[in-house]
Structure formats: C-alpha cells, structure tokens
C-alpha positions in Angstrom: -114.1 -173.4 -74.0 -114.0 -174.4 -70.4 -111.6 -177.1 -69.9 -113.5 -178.5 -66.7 -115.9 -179.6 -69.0 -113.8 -182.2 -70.7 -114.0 -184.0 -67.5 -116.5 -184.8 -64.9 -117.6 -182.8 -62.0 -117.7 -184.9 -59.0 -119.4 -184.4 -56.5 -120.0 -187.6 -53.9 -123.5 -188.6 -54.6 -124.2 -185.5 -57.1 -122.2 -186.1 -60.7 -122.6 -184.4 -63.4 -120.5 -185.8 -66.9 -120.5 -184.3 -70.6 -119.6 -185.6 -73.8 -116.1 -184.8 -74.1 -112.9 -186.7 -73.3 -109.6 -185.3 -72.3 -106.9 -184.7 -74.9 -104.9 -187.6 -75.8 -102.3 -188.2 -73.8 -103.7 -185.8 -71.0 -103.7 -186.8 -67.4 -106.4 -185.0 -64.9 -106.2 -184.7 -61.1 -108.8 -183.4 -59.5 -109.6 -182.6 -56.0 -113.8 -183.2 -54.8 -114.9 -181.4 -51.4 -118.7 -182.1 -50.6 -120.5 -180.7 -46.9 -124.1 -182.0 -46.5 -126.9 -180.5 -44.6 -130.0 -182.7 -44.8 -132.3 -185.3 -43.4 -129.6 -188.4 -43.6 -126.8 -185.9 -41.9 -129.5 -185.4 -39.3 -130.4 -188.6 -38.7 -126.8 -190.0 -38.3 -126.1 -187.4 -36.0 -123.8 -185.1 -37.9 -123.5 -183.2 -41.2 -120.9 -185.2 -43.2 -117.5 -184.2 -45.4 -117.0 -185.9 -48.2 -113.1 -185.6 -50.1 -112.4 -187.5 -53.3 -109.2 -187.5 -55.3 -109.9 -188.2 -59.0 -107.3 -189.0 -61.2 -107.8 -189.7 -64.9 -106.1 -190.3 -68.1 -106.9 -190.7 -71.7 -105.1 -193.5 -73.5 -107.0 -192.9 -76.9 -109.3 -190.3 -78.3 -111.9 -192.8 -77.7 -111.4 -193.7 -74.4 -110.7 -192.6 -71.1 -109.9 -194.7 -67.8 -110.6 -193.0 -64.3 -109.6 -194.1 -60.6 -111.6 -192.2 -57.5 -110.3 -192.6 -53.6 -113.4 -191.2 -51.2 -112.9 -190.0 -47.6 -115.9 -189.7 -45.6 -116.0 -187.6 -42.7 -118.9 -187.8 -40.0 -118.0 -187.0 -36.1 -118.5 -189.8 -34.0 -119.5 -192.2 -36.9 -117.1 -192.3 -39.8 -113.2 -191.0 -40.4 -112.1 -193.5 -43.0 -111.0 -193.7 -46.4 -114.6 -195.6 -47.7 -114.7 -196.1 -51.6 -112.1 -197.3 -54.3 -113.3 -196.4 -57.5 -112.7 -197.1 -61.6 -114.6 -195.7 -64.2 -114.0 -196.9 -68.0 -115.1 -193.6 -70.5 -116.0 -194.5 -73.9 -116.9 -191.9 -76.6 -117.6 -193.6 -79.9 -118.2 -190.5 -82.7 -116.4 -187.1 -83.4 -118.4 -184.2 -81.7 -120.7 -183.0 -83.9 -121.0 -186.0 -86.6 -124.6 -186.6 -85.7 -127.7 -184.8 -84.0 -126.7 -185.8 -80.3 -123.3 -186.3 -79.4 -123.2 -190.0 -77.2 -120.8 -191.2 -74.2 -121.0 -194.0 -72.2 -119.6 -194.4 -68.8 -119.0 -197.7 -66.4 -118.1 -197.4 -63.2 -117.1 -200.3 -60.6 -117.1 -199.2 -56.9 -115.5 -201.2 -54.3 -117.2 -200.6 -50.7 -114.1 -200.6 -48.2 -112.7 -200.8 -44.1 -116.4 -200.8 -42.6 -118.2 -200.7 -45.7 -119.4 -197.4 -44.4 -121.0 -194.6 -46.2 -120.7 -190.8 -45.9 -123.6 -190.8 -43.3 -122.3 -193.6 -41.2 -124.8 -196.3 -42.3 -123.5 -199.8 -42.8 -123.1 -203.1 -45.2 -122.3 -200.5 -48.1 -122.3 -202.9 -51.5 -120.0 -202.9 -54.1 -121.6 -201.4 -56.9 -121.6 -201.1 -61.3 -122.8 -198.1 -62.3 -123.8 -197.4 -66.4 -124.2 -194.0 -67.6 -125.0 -193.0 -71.2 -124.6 -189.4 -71.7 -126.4 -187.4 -74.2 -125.2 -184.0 -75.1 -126.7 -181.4 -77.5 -124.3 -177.8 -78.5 -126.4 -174.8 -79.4 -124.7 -171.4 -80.5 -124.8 -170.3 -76.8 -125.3 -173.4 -74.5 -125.4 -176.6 -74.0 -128.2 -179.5 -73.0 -126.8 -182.7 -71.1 -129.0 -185.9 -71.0 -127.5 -188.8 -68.1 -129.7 -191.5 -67.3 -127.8 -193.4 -64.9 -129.0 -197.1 -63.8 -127.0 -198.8 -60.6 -127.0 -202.3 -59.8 -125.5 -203.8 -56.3 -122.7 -207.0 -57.1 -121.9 -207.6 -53.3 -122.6 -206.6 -50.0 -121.2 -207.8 -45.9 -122.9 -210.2 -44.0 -124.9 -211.6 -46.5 -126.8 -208.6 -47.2 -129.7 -208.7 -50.0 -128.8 -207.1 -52.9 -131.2 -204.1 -54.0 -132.5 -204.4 -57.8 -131.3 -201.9 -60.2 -131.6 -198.7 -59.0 -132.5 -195.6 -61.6 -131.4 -192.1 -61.5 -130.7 -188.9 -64.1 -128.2 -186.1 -64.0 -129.1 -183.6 -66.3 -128.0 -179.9 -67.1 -127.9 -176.9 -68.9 -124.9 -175.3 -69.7 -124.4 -171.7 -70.3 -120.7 -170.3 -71.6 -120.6 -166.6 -69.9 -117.2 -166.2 -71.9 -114.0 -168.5 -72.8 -113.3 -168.6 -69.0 -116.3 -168.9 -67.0 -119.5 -170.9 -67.2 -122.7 -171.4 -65.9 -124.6 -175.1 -65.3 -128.1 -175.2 -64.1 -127.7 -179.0 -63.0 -131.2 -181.0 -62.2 -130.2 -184.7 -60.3 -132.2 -187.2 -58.8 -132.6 -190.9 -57.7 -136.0 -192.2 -58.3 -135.2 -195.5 -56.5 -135.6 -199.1 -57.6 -136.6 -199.9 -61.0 -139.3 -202.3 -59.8 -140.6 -199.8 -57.3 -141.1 -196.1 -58.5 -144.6 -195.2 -57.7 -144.1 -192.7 -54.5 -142.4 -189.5 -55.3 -141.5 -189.0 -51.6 -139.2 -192.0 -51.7 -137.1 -189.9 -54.4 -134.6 -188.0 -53.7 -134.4 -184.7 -56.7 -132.1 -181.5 -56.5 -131.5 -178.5 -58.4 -127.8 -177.2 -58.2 -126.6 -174.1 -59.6 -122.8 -174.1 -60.7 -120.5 -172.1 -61.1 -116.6 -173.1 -63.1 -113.7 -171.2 -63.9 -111.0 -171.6 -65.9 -108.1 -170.2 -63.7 -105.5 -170.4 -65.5 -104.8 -172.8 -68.6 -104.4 -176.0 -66.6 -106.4 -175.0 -63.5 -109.7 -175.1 -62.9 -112.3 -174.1 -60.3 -115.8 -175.1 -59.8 -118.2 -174.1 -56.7 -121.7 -175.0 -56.9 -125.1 -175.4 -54.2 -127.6 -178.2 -54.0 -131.1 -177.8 -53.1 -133.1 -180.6 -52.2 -136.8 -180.6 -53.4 -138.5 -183.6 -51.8 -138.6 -184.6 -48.6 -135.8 -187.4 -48.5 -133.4 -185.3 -50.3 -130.5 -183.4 -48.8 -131.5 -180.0 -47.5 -128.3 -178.4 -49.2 -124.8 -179.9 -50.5 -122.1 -176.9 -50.8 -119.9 -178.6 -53.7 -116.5 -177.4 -55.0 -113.7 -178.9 -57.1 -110.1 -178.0 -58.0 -108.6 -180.0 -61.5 -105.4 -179.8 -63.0 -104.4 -181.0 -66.1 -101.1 -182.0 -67.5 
C-alpha cells in the first residue's frame, strides 16, 4: 500500500488526512508546494505560493505528534515565514476492529511576523483546529469522512474573534496498484457555525490526486483544485515530496 497515505497530504488551506499513523518509531519530512489562481489571489493583487515543511514523528502506535513551518509568497504583499504549526494525532483502535476505522486530530496554529496570510490580508488569529476522521476499506478503495470545526483563540489589535468555523475534507481513494493511487478529494468551508444559510459565502472544491510511491521511502503526490462556488479559488496546482526514515 501507498506509504503517503499513512500521513497527511498538506496542502495550505486544502488537507486531506486518513486513518493511519506512521510506523513506530518512524520520522516523516515532508515538503508542501501550493500556487493559487482565484478570486482572493485576484483581489490581493497576485496569485500566491504557499511552501510548508512538515515534519512528524510517531512516539507510539497510538499517537503521532506533527510540527508545520508555512512560507507565504505574494509579490508586493507578503515574503515571510507566516504560520508555526503543531498537530497532536491520536488513533484509538487497530484498523479494522470495528465498522469505521476513527482518528482524531488537534492542531494549534500560531499566526506569526505580520500575522499575514497567504493572500496578504491581515490580523491573522491564532487558531485550534479538531478533526475526527472517519475511514472505511473496501476490497478496492477507500471512503474518507473529515469534519473539521476551527475556533480563533487570539488575534492583533484587539481583533474579534470569529465563532467556530465548520468545514469537511472528504475523499475517495482508489489503489491503481501497490505504487500508485488515485484520490477524488471533495473540500470545503461552509463558514461560521452560527451563520450557514448562503451557499455563496462557501467556499467547495473538487481535487483530483494523484501519489506515487517512488521508491520505498519516497513519495510523490501532484494533485488540481477546482473551485465550484463563487468565493472559492479558481484552481490550486498542489504537490508534495515525503520521506520517511
């Protein structure tokens, strides 16, 4: 089985996780490269880069502990190393035990330099992220379930914190043989908890991926993100290098 499914592939705002956990022991680097084309690129002026270094390491079978570093590019508006990242990975049952295999993930993001984002906006908030994960193996693919609900802790200049926010990334995954697979990813934000009523405030893509296991440590993914409403990204190109030792 593909090996870059044991860990997550990142993708700035476009993350998709499965069940499983790296072996223990194992350390994962992993190299994120995101280019946007869309209404916020637009608007800011610029379509922006986004480069994230993942590094992650699994202290038992159980759990998992991840640190991110994001660099935003946008000419003219951002060149800065803009996000500090930890993510605590918890599976809780042998795969396969029960129906639906369950993970939960926990990230903390820490908003830093000019609390900038990938698009140049400003008073970006530090941020807790929960994740449960759902996954269910078939003979010949898989089905991924990841609600994901965000909640601001603090933000410059006395900012007002957003409510929780509520998202999903989902997927299908197709193994083409023991080195190559194929995900049919489906993300979206559908905004505020307390405010969900207009789908044109919601940002929803469908992204096509493609990973390959290169060698036995190395791994390749290359995917494409199509927006679908009107506040979404017109089109993410998304790639990703791991190796694991």
């Amino acid at each position: 089985m593909l090996f870059l499914a044991v860990s997550s592939v990142e993708a700035g705002h476009l993350k998709l996780y499965t069940y499983d956990l790296p072996d223990l022991g194992q350390t994962v680097a992993t190299y994120n490269f995101d280019y946007i084309q869309g209404p916020e690129g637009d608007r800011s002026g610029g379509n922006p880069f986004m480069h994230e270094i993942e590094i992650e390491h699994s202290f038992t079978k159980w759990w998992c502990q991840s640190l991110y570093f994001d660099y935003a590019y946008l000419a003219g508006e951002v060149n800065e190393l803009n996000a500090l990242k930890t993510e605590f990975n918890f599976a809780f049952f042998e795969k396969g035990q029960y129906f639906v295999d369950f993970r939960l993930n926990i990230e903390l993001a820490l908003a830093i330099n000019n609390q900038m984002d990938m698009y140049g906006g400003g008073n970006a908030a530090d941020t807790i992220e929960f994740r449960p994960i759902f996954e269910k193996n078939f003979e010949r693919f898989s089905i991924v379930i990841g609600p994901i609900i965000v909640k601001e802790l603090s933000a410059p200049g006395g900012t007002p914190l957003a409510g929780p926010t509520l998202g999903y990334a989902n997927a299908i995954m197709f193994g083409l043989t023991d080195r190559v697979g194929f995900n049919l990813e489906f993300h979206g934000s559908l905004g505020e908890a307390r405010d969900m009523r207009f789908m044109n405030r919601q940002g929803h893509y469908l992204l096509p991926n493609l990973d390959i296991a290169v060698t036995r440590n190395i791994n390749f993914s290359l995917g494409t993100a199509f927006g679908l409403t009107g506040v979404s990204d017109d089109f993410t190109l998304r790639a990703a290098l791991q190796y694991g030792f």
